[in-house]
C-alpha positions in Angstrom: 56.5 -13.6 148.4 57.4 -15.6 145.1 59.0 -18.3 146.7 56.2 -20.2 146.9 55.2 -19.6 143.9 56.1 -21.1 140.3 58.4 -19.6 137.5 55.4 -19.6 135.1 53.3 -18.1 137.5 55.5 -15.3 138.5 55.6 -14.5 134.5 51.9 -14.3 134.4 52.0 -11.7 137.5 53.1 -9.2 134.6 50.1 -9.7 132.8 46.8 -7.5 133.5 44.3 -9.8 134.2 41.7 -7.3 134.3 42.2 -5.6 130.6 42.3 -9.3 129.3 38.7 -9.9 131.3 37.3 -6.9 129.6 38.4 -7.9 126.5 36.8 -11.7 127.0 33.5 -9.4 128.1 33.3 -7.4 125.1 33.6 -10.5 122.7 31.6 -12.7 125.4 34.2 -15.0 125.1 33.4 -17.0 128.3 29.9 -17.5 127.9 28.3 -20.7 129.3 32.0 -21.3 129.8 32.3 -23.5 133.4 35.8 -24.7 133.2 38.3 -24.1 130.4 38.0 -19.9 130.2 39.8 -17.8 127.8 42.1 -17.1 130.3 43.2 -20.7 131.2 42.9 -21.0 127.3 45.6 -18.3 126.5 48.1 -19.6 129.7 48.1 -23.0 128.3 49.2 -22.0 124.8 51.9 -19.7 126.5 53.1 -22.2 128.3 53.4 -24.6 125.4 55.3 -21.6 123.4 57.6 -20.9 126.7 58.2 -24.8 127.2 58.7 -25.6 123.1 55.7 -27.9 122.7 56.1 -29.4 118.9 51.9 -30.5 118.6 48.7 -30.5 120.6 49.5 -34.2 122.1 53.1 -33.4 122.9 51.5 -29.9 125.2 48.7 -32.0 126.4 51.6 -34.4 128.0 53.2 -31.2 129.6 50.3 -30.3 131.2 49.3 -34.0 132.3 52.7 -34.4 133.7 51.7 -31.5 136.4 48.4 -32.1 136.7 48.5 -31.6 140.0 50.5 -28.2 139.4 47.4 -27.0 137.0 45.4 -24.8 139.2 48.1 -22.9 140.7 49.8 -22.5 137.2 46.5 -21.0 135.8 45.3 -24.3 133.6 41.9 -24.2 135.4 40.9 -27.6 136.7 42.3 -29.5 134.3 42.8 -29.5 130.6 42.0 -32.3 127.7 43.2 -32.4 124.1 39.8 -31.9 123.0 39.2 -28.9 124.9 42.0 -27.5 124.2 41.3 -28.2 119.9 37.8 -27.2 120.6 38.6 -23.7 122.0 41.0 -23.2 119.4 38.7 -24.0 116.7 35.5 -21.8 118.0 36.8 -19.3 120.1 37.1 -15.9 118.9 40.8 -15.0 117.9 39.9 -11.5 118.3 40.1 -11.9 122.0 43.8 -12.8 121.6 44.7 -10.2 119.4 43.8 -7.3 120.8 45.2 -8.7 124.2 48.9 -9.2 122.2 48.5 -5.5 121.2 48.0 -4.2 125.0 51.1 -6.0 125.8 53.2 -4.8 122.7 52.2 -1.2 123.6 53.5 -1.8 127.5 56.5 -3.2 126.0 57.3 -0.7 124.1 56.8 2.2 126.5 59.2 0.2 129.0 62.1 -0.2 125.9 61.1 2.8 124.5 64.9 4.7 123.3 66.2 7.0 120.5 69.0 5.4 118.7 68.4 7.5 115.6 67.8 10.6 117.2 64.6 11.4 115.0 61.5 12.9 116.1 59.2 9.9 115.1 59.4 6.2 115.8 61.4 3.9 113.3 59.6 1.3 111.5 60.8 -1.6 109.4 57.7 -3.7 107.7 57.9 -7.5 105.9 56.2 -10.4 106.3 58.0 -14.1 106.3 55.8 -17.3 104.8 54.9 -20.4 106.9 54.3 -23.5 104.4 51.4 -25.3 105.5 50.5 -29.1 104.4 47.7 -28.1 101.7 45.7 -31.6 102.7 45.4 -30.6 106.1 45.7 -26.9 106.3 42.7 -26.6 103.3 41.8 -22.9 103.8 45.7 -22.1 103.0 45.8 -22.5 99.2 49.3 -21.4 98.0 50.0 -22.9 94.9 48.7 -26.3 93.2 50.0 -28.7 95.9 51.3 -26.3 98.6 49.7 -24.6 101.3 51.1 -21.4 103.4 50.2 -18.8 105.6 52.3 -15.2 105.7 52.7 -13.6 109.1 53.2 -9.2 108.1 55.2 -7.5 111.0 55.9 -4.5 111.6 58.9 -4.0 113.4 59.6 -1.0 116.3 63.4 -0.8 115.1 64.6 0.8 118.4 62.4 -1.3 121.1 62.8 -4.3 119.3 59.2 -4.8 119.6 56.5 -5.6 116.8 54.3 -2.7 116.9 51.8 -4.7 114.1 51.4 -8.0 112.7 48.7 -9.5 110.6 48.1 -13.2 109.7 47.0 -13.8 105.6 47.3 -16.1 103.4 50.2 -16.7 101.4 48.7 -15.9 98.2 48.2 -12.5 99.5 50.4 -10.1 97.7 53.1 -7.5 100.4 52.0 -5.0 99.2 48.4 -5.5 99.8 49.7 -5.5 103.4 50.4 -1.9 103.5 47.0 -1.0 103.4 46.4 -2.6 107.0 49.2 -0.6 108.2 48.2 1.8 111.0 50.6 4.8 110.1 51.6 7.7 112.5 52.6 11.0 111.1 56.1 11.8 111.9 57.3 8.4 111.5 59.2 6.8 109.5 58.7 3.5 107.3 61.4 1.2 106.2 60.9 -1.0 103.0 62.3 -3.8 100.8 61.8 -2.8 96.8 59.1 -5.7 97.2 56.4 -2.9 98.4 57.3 -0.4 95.6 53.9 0.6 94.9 53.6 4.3 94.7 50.3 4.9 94.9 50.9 3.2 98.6 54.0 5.5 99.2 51.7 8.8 98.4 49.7 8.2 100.8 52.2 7.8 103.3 53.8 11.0 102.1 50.0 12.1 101.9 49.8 12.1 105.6 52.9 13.4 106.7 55.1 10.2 107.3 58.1 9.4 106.0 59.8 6.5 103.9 62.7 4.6 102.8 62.3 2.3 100.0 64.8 0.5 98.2 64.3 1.5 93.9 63.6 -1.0 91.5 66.0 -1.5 88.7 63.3 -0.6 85.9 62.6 2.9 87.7 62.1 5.9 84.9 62.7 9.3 86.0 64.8 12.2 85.4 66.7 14.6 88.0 65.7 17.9 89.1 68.2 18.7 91.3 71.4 17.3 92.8 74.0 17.9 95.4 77.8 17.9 94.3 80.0 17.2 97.3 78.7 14.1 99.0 80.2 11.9 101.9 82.2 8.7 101.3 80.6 5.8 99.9 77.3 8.3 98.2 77.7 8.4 94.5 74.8 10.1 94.0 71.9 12.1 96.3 69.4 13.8 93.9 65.7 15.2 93.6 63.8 13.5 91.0 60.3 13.1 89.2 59.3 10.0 88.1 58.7 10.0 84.3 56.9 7.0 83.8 53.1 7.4 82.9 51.5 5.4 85.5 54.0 5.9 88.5 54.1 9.4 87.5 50.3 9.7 88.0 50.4 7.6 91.7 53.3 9.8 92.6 53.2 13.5 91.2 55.3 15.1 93.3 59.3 15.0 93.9 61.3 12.1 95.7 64.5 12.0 96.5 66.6 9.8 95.2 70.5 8.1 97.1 72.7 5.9 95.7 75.1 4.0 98.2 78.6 2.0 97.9 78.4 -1.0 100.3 82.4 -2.0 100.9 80.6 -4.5 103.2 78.3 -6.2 100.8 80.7 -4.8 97.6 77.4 -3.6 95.8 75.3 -0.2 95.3 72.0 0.3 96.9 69.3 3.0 95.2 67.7 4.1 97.9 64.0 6.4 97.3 62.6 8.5 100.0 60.5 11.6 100.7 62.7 12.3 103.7 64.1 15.7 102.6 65.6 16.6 105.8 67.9 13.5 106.7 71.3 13.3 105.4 72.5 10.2 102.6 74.3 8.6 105.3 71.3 8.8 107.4 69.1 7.4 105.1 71.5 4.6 104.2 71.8 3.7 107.9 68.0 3.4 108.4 67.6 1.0 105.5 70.5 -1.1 106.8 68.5 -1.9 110.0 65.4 -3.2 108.1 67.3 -6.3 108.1 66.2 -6.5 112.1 62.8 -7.5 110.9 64.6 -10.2 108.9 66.4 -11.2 112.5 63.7 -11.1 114.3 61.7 -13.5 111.9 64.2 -16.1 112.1 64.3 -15.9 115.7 60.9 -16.2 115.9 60.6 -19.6 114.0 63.5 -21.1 116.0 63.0 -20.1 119.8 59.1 -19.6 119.4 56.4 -22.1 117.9 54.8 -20.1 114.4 56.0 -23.5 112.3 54.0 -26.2 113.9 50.6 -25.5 114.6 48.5 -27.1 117.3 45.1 -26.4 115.2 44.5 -26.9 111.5 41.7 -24.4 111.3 42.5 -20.5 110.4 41.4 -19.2 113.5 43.8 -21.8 115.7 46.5 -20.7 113.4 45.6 -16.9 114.3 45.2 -17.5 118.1 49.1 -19.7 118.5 50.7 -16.6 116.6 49.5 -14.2 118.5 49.9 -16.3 122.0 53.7 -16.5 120.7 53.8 -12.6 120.2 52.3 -12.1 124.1 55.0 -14.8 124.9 57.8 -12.7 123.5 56.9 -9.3 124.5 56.1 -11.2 128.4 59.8 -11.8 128.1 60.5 -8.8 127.1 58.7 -6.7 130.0 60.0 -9.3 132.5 63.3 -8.4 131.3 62.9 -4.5 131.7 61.1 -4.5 134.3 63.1 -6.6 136.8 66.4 -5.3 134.9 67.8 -8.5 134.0 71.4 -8.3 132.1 70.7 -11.6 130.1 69.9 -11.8 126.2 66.3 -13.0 125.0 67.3 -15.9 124.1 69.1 -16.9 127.8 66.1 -15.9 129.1 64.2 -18.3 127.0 66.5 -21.4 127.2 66.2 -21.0 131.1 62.6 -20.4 131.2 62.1 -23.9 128.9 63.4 -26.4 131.3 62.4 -24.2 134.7 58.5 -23.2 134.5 57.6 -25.6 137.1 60.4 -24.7 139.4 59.5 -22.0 142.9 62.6 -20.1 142.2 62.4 -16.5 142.3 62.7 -14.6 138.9 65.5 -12.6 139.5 67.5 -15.8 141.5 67.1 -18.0 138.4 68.5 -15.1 136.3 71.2 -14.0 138.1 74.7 -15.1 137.0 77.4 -16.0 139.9 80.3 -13.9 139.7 83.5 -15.1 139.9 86.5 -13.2 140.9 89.6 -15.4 140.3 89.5 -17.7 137.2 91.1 -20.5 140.5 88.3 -20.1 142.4 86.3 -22.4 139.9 88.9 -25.0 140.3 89.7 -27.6 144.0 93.0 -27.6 144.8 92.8 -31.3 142.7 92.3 -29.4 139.3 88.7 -30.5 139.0 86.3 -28.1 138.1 83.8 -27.0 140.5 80.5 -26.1 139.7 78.7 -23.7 141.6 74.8 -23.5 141.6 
């Protein structure tokens, strides 16, 4: 059935098409729209993200290149650099969010797994900042001469799938980022010290959640109860209250509190939590996979496009990060879904330089097997390649 069909469009098959249509409805999104709907709008910046488009000219040249291929790769008609620039200037990026959040959630009931073994999911939250030309980008005031635009994820540790992410300004402080946080009792919060705020961590505790937080050096407190025979590596695992006279007033109640040898890193982490429950080791191990989010951040920026932006207005900005969050969780489904045993980033790399190609999804993935190391070679010793 797909053979006729093109790579790009067999990716879009995964989509829904009709929860994205409801969503254009209830925003009215495609009103007195004839040609260039939402819906051709959000395939054409996919495509750009799946194909590595640097600006708006260099996608507009992908696209005019097939021009021929547009309809039956969901472009619409046809589509002009100033369409494009206009839609992403005045259409509503509301439309395109809550679309990326359907897909996350499908994504992550397909990769959904229990690596830690806990009752509640496992979430690790930071944000990474995006400098922005300030003459251009004039909404983005950083600093004095710099411009920047911060991109707050929360990160599903054991799907590998951002469960939350919201676009601010660079001025805006982390932890003013936790509000915005959609919390689920039961689960459990990872965070850098950079989010200490323990009026914040209350109110996680507040709702039954739980958290894992790295101490600040300055902490005051004293020790209401501590453990004496601890595992290797834990030098200390203790109850404490916080004696200071504001944090003492945000956070009235006991923490606990774990300090952890590193013979990796040669250093000691302090480690604060409300976990009770968990063991040190347990609570050491879940702060050492916050550094996923870090991963995943840096992935982003190389194999997805969040540092060049095809629009200089706020809500163009808004609309390419979340088309490149519905591009990675696409590949993501695609790759559960059909079962594929290649990495992400294969996946990617193949998908760049094949959109426009009628081979069939699970073809183009599937690696040759080879039995006998001589079976790549003629009898001549030249290598053969086999495609």
């Amino acid at each position: 059935m797909n053979k006729e069909k093109y790579v790009f469009a067999q990716l879009v098959e995964f989509l829904n098409n009709d929860k994205f249509r409801r969503i254009v409805a209830k925003y009215q999104g495609d009103k007195y729209v004839k040609h260039f709907t939402c819906w051709n709008h959000l395939l054409v910046l996919m495509y750009g993200q799946l194909c590595n488009r640097e600006s708006l000219r260099d996608l507009i040249c992908a696209t005019d290149a097939h021009h021929n291929k547009c309809y039956h790769l969901g472009f619409g008609k046809n589509v002009s650099k100033t369409n494009l620039a206009y839609a992403n200037q005045v259409r509503d990026c509301h439309i395109f969010e809550e679309f990326a959040y359907h897909v996350v959630e499908e994504a992550r009931r397909l990769r959904v797994t229990k690596i830690f073994a806990l009752d509640g999911h496992v979430y690790a939250f930071d944000s990474t900042t995006i400098d922005l030309c300030l003459s251009v980008f004039w909404w983005a005031a950083f600093r004095k001469h710099k411009g920047g635009v911060k991109v707050h994820n929360l990160y599903d540790v054991e799907t590998q799938i951002p469960a939350f992410f919201l676009v601010t300004a660079a001025s805006v402080h982390d932890v003013n980022a936790m509000d915005a946080i959609p919390y689920e009792t039961g689960a459990y919060y990872i965070f850098d010290r950079a989010y200490d705020d323990y009026k914040r961590l209350f109110h996680i505790h507040l709702i039954g959640a739980f958290f894992v937080i790295r101490a600040k050096d300055n902490i005051r407190y004293k020790i209401t109860k501590w453990k004496r025979r601890m595992p290797k590596n834990v030098r200390t695992d203790a109850r404490i209250r916080l004696t200071g006279y504001a944090s003492s007033k945000r956070y009235p109640e006991e923490l606990r509190m774990v300090r952890y040898w590193d013979e990796d890193q040669e250093r000691e982490f302090v480690f604060l939590t409300n976990a009770m429950s968990l063991s040190a080791l347990e609570i050491a191990n879940l702060y050492r996979n916050r550094w996923q989010v870090e991963l995943f951040f840096k992935w982003l920026k190389q194999h997805l496009k969040i540092k060049k932006f095809w629009g200089t207005t706020e809500n163009a900005v808004k609309i390419q990060v979340y088309a490149a969050m519905t591009a990675y969780c696409l590949v993501a489904i695609v790759q559960q879904k059909l079962n594929l045993d290649v990495s992400t980033y294969e996946m990617l790399q193949k998908l760049s330089v094949t959109l426009t190609e009628k081979t069939p999804l699970r073809e183009l993935f599937d690696k040759p097997k080879i039995s006998n190391v001589k079976d790549q070679f003629a009898d001549n010793g030249q290598l053969i390649l086999k495609f």
